[in-house]
FIDRENMAR-298704 format. One line per field, with one value per residue (C-alpha): residue number from 1; residue in one letter; x, y, z. Coordinates in steps of 0.5 Angstrom, whole numbers. Layout:
BEGIN
nr = NUM:...
rest = a:...
X = X:...
Y = Y:...
Z = Z:...
end
This chain:
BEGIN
nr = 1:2:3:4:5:6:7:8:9:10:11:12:13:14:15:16:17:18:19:20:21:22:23:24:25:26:27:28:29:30:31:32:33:34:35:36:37:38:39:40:41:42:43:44:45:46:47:48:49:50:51:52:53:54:55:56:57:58:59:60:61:62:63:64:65:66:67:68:69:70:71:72:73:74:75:76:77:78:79:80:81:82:83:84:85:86:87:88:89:90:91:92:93:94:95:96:97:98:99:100:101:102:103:104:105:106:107:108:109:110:111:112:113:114:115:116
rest = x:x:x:x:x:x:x:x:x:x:x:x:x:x:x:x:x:x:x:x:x:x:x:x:x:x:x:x:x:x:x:x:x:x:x:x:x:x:x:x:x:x:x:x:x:x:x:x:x:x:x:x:x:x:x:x:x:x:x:x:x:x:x:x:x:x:x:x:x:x:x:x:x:x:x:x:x:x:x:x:x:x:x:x:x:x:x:x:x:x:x:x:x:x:x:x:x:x:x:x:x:x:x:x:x:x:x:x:x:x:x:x:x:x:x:x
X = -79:-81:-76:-76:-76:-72:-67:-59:-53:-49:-42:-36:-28:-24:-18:-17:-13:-18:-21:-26:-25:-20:-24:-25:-28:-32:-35:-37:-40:-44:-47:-49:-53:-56:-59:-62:-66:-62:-64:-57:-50:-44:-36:-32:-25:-21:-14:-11:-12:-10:-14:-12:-5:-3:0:-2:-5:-4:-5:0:6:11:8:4:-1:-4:-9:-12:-19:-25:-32:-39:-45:-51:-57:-64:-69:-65:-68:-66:-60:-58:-60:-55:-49:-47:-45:-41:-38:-36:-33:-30:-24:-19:-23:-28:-36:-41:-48:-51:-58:-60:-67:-67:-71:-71:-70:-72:-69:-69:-74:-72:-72:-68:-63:-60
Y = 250:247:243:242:236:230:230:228:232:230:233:232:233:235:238:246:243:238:240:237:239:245:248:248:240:244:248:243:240:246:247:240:239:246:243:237:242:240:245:249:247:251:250:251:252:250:252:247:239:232:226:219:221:223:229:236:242:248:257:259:262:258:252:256:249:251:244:246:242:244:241:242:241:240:239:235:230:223:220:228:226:219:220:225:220:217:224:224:216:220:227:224:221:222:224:223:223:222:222:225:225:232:236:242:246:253:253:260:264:271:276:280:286:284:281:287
Z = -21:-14:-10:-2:2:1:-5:-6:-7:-12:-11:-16:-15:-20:-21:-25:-29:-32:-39:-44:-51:-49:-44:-37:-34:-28:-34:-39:-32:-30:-37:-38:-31:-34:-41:-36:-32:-26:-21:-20:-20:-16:-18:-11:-11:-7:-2:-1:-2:-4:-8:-10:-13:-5:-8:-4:-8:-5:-6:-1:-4:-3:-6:-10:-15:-21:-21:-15:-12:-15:-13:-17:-13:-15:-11:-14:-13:-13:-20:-24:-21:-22:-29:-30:-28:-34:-37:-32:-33:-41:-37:-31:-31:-26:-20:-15:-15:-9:-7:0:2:4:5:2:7:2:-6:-8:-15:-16:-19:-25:-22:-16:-21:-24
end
């Protein structure tokens, strides 16, 4: 798949707690983007944070959270993405999701032989 120049950022937030039919949200996110052929998706998660409820998830010690912020980025052209917005009007329910325009300047993958 060839992707450069002008394409959009779709980055979701959700909590590590959330779940879809028993499983992690981030997880049922990742592997729909990838039955739609989206170009590639990474769940990254967050220290520490704070959403529409106010209140402050954290790692450290002595307030140690354990629904910490997760952020699901995904990079594709901008109709692939939008098409894939109504998956998330059904998963989403509490959370945050935003689009930004980038341009991607290199979308290489591995080769076989590098991979292992």
């Amino acid at each position: 798949m060839k992707l450069q120049g002008p394409a959009v950022r779709l980055t979701i937030f959700v909590g590590e707690d959330d779940t879809w039919h028993h499983k992690p949200l981030y997880t049922e996110i990742v592997h729909r983007a990838h039955r739609t052929g989206l170009a590639g998706a990474s769940v990254l998660r967050g220290i520490e944070g704070f959403g529409a409820s106010s209140r402050i998830h954290t790692t450290r010690l002595l307030s140690l959270s354990e629904d910490l912020p997760i952020a699901i980025v995904i990079v594709d052209a901008e109709d692939k993405v939008r098409a894939f917005l109504p998956q998330l009007d059904e998963l989403v329910s509490e959370g945050l999701v935003i689009i930004d325009p980038v341009e991607v300047i290199r979308y290489v993958g591995r080769t076989r032989q590098a991979a292992r």
